[in-house]
N, C-alpha and C positions, 0 to 999 in steps of 0.2 A: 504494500500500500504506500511506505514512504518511496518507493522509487519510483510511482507513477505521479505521484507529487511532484517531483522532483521532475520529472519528463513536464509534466504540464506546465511547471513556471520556466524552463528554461525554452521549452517549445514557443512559449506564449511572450518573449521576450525577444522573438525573431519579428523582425517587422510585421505590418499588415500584409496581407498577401499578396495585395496588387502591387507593393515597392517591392515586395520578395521576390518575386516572380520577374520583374524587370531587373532587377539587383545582380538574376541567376542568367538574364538576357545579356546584361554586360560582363557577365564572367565568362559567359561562352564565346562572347567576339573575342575577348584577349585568351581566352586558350586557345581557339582557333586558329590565330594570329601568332601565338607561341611555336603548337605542332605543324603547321603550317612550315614556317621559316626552316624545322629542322626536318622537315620530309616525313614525317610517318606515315603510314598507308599500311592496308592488307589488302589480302585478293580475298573477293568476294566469292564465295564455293557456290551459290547461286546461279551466277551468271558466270565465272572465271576473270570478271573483270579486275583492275587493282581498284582496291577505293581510295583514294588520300582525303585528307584535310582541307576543306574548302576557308580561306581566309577571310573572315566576315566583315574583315577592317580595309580590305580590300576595295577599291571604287567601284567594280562593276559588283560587288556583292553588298554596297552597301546601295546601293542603284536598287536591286530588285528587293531588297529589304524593305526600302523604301514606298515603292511600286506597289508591291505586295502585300502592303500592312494591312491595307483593308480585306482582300480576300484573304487575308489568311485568319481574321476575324468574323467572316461572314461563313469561310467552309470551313471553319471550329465546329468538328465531329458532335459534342454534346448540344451546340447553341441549338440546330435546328430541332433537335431532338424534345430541350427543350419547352421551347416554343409550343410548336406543332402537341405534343402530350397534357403539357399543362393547360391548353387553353381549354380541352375536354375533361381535362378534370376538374378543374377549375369548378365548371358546371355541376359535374355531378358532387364535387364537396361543397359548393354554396347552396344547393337546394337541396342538404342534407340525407341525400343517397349514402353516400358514404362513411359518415361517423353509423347514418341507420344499419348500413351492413353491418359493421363492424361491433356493434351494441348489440345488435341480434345474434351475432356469431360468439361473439364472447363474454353473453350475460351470465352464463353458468359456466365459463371458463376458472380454475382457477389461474391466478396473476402468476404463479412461478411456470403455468404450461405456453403462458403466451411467450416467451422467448423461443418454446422449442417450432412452435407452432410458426410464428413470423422468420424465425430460421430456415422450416422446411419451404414454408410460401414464397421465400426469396431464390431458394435452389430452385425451386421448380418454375418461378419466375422468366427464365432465360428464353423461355419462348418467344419473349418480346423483343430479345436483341438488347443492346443500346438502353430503350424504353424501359427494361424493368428496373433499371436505378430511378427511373422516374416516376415509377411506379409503387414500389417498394418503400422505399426511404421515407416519403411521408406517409404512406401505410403502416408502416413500421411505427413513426411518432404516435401516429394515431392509435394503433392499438395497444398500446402502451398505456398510454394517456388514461385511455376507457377502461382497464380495470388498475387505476390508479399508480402508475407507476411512472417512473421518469420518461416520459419523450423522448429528452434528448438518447437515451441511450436503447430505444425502440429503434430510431435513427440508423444510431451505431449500427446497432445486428443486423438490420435490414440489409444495410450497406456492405457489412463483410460477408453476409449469407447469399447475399447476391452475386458476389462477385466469386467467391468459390461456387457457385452454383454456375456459372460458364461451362463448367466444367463438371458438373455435379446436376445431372437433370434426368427426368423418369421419359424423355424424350427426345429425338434428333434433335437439333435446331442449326441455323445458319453455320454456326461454327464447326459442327463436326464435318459439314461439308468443307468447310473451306480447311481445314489441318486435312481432313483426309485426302484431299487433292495435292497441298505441298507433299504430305508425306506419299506419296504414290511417285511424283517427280522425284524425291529424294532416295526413293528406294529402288527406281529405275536405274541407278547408275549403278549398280551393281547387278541387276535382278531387272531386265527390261518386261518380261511381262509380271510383272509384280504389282500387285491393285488394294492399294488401302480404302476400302468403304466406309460411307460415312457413318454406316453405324459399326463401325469397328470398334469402336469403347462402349457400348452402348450395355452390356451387363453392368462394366462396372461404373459406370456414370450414374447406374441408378442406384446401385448400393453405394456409391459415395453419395450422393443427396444425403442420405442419413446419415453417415460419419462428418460431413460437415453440419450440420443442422445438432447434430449432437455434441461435438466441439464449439460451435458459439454457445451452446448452453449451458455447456459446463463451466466454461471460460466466464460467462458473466453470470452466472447463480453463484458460481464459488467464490468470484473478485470482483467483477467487476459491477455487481446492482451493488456493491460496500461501498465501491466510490463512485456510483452516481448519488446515493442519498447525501452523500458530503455537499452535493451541488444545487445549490439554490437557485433555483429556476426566475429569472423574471417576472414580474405583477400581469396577471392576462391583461391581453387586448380587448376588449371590449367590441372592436371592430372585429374582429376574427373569429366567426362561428365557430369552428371546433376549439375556441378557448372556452366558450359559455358554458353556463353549468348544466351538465347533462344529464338526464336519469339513466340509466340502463336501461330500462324497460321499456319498451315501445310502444306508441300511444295507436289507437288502432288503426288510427289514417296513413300512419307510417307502416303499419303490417299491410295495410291496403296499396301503399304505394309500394311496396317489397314486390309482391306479388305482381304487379300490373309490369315492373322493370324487369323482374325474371321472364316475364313474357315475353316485352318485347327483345334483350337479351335472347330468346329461344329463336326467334325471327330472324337477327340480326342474322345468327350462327347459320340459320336455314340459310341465309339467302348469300352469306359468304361462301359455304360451301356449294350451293348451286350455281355461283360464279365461277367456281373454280373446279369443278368437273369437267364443261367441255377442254376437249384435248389443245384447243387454238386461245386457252382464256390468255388474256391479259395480265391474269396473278400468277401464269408460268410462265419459263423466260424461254429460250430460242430454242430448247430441246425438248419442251413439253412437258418439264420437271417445276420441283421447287426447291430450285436451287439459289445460293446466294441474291442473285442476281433476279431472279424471278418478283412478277411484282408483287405476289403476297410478301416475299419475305426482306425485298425492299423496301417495302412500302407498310412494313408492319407496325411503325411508330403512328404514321396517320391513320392505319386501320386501328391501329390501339385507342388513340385521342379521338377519333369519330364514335367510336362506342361508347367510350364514358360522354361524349356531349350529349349521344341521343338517348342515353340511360338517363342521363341527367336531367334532362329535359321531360321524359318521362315523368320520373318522379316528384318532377317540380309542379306542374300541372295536376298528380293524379295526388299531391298531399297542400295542394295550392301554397306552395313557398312560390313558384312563377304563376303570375299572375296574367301578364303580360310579354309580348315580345322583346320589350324592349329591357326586360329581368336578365334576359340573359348576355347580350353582349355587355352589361353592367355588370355580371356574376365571372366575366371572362378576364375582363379589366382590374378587375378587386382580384382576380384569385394570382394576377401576373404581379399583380405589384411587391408583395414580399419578396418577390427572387432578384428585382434590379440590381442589388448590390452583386449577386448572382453573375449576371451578365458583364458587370463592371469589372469583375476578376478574370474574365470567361478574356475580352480583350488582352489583359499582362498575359495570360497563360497562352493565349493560340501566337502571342509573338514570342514569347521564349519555346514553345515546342516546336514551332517554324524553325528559329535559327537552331535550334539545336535537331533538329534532321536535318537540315541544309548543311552544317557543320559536317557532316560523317562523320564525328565523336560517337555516336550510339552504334553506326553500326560495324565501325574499328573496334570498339571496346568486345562487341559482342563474339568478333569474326577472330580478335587475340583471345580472346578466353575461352572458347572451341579450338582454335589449334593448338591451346598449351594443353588441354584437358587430352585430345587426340596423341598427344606424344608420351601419355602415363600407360607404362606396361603392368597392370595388376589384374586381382582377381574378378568377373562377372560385377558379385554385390557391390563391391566400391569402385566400379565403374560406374554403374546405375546410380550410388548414394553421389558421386561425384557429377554425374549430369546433372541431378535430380539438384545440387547445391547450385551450379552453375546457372541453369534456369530460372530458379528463385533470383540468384543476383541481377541476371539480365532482365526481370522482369521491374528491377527498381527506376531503371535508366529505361525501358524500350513496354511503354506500360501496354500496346497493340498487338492483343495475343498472336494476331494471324504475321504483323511484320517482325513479332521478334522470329518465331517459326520461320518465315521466308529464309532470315542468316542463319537461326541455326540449325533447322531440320538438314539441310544438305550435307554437314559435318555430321551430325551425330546419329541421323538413320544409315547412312552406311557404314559410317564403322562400326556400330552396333551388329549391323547386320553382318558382317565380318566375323565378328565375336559370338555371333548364332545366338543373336539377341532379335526379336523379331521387331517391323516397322512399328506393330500395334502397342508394341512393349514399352517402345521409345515414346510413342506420340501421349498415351495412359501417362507416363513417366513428367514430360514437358506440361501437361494441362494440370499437373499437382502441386509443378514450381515454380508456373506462371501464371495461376490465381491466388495462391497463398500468400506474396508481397505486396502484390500491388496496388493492394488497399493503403500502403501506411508511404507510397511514395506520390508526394505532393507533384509529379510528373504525369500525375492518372488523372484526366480530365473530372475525375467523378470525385475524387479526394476533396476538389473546390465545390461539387453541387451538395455533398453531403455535410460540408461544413455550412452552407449557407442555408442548408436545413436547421442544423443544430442551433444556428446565430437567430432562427428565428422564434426560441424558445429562452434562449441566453448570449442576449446579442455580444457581450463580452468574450465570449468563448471564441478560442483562435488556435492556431495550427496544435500548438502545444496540447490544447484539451482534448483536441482530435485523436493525435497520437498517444495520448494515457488511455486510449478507449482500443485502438487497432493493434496497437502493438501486442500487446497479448493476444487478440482473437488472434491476430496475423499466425503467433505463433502454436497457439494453439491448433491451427488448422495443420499449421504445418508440421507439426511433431504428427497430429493421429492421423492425417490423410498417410502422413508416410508411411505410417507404419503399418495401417491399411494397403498400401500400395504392396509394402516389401512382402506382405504376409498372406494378399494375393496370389502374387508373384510367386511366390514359396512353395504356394501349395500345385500351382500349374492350372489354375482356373482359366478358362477363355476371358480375352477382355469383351469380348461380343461375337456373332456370326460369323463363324467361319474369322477370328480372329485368333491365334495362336500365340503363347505365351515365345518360343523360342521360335527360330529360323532356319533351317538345314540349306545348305549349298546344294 
């Protein structure tokens, strides 16, 4: 306890995050400008190309720095996401759909199951892509909230359950496709007809849902709810319905509007999935699939955020909180305004993660620390424990699961597979060390939305407070997923169809 203190004041004594963040903007022009002058580069195992150090102090790099500042703020991966989700929830949390789900769901909850509970709902979250950090995080306050418990740290769990849940889901989703595509190119070079499927992790993706859902729990019932009650929350807003005081109990027009949005809910579902049955739909992409790229799962943040509008909308009408038309582009506007400060950070952060891909720092550091790991001659296990380290590092610096994989599946699925270690083994291996970091590294676009969540409970709380909350789940997840993984792995379980633990030549 005294050394998450101790994390919090000295976290909480690093600037605010918008000078932070540009502070880390001009520490990468002068190292750039450092390795730069004295030549470093590697060869990229991707492509074969060399990468060097791009000078940021440079005049034609300070040109497109320039040039680019605004799009690199407008195609800031979380803004639109943003945006586009909240405006539909917005709706459906000012015309009190959602405190009422959530009151209903967890009236006869007890308060120590709803951590495991908002745990599991974050892992299984990942359907949404992107969107379920936007989705989660304030569900997460929220249900927290409703059987009296701290918010802010509802927040927390949402946010580390979500994010080992990329990797932890009872379902496909975008991401298995896109690893299992690097990893099939990566395991080509050795093994030309060699085909990683995207449900190749797919057993144990579902039984990690539970091993991670089970780690945020134990992590904050045994530590960390001791130091959220330390933290005194700010006087409610008045302005802000889910601060008002709530019953539990549902009044009947709310049971009445439950019902009418589960319906129209059942309709939405009908008529999505009758969109997306013919073989020529629009929600598949060019092969007739649903793949990355395809518009269902492109397009699943604003299929996410049109649902809760019209749920919303729904409910507002059928428990008369909307009265009027014009209730709701007002319920859109009030629900966007707490996140500006949001956005304000959202600009520091898309220009220091700009210059710092534009640098090639991230993906040198990545590409030397795969060829030093490649040069250790030992056994199987500490090969695996030593990717398994390696990954988690890389994913502090390179928080984009599919582009740290781009640098490093090409080193480490073929040597693995050398060692009659299988692609599916590696790729299980990579998704345990590259979501258990990258909640506590202020370089993961979501680290600033779920801080801007917690500031809107305790506007005082800052990076420091953040990281007396993640550092532990972080490691938490990461000691028992591992050791879930190793003990998988041990036994020789498949990681999914036709996925095999080892490799034969």
């Amino acid at each position: 306890m005294r050394l998450l203190v101790v994390i919090e004041k000295a976290g909480n004594r690093l600037p605010h995050p918008f000078w932070l963040f540009l502070s880390l903007a001009a520490i990468v022009m002068i190292l750039s400008a450092s390795l730069a002058a004295v030549g470093v580069e590697a060869v990229n195992p991707a492509t074969g190309e060399t990468v060097t150090v791009t000078n940021l102090l440079s005049m034609e790099s300070l040109r497109i720095l320039v040039s680019e500042a605004t799009n690199n703020f407008v195609t800031f991966p979380p803004l639109g996401l943003v945006l586009v989700v909240l405006l539909g929830v917005a709706v459906a949390e000012r015309s009190g759909l959602i405190p009422a789900v959530l009151r209903g769901t967890l009236a006869n909850a007890s308060p120590k199951w709803i951590t495991f509970l908002v745990a599991l709902a974050g892992s299984a979250a990942s359907i949404a892509s992107d969107a379920s950090y936007m989705i989660m995080i304030p569900l997460g306050g929220l249900a927290f909230k409703a059987v009296g418990r701290n918010p802010l740290l509802g927040c927390v769990v949402a946010y580390a359950a979500t994010s080992g849940g990329y990797s932890a889901a009872p379902f496909v989703n975008s991401l298995d496709a896109i690893l299992g595509g690097l990893s099939t190119s990566a395991a080509q070079i050795i093994d030309p007809e060699y085909v990683v499927t995207p449900v190749a992790n797919l057993y144990f993706n579902m039984a990690s849902m539970l091993v991670v859902a089970a780690a945020v729990t134990l992590m904050t019932e045994l530590v960390l709810s001791k130091r959220a009650d330390t933290i005194e929350l700010d006087p409610p807003d008045e302005d802000d319905p889910e601060e008002l005081d709530m019953s539990i109990r549902l009044e009947a027009k709310e049971k009445r509007g439950l019902v009418i949005a589960a319906i129209a809910l059942l309709v939405c579902i009908g008529l999505l999935v009758s969109l997306a049955l013919p073989a020529d739909s629009f929600l598949r992409d060019e092969e007739g699939a649903f793949g990355p790229q395809s518009g269902l799962m492109a397009g699943i943040a604003a299929i996410i955020g049109f649902g809760f509008f019209v749920l919303g909308i729904v409910y507002g009408y059928a428990t008369r909180t909307i009265t009027r038309m014009s209730d709701i582009p007002e319920m859109m506007a009030k629900g966007l305004a707490p996140f500006v400060p949001v956005l304000v950070l959202f600009f520091a952060a898309s220009q220091f993660l700009a210059m710092f891909k534009m640098s090639g720092l991230g993906e040198i550091l990545a590409i030397r620390g795969a060829d030093f790991f490649g040069g250790l001659e030992t056994g199987t296990f500490v090969i695996l424990l030593g990717g398994w380290l390696l990954v988690a590092l890389g994913a502090l610096f390179i928080t984009s699961g599919s582009g740290l994989w781009t640098l490093m599946g090409p080193v480490l699925v073929p040597m693995f597979m050398l060692l009659h270690i299988s692609p599916e083994t590696t790729q299980a291996l990579y998704r345990i060390g590259d979501s258990t970091t990258n909640i506590i590294s202020p370089m993961s676009p979501y680290f600033i939305v779920v801080l801007g969540f917690i500031q809107r409970y305790k506007r005082s709380a800052g990076i420091g407070t953040l990281l007396s909350f993640t550092i532990p789940l972080s490691f938490a997840m990461f000691v028992l997923w591992g050791a879930f993984f190793f003990a998988w792995w041990g036994l020789g379980i498949p990681w999914g169809p036709g996925a095999p633990i080892d490799y034969a030549h």
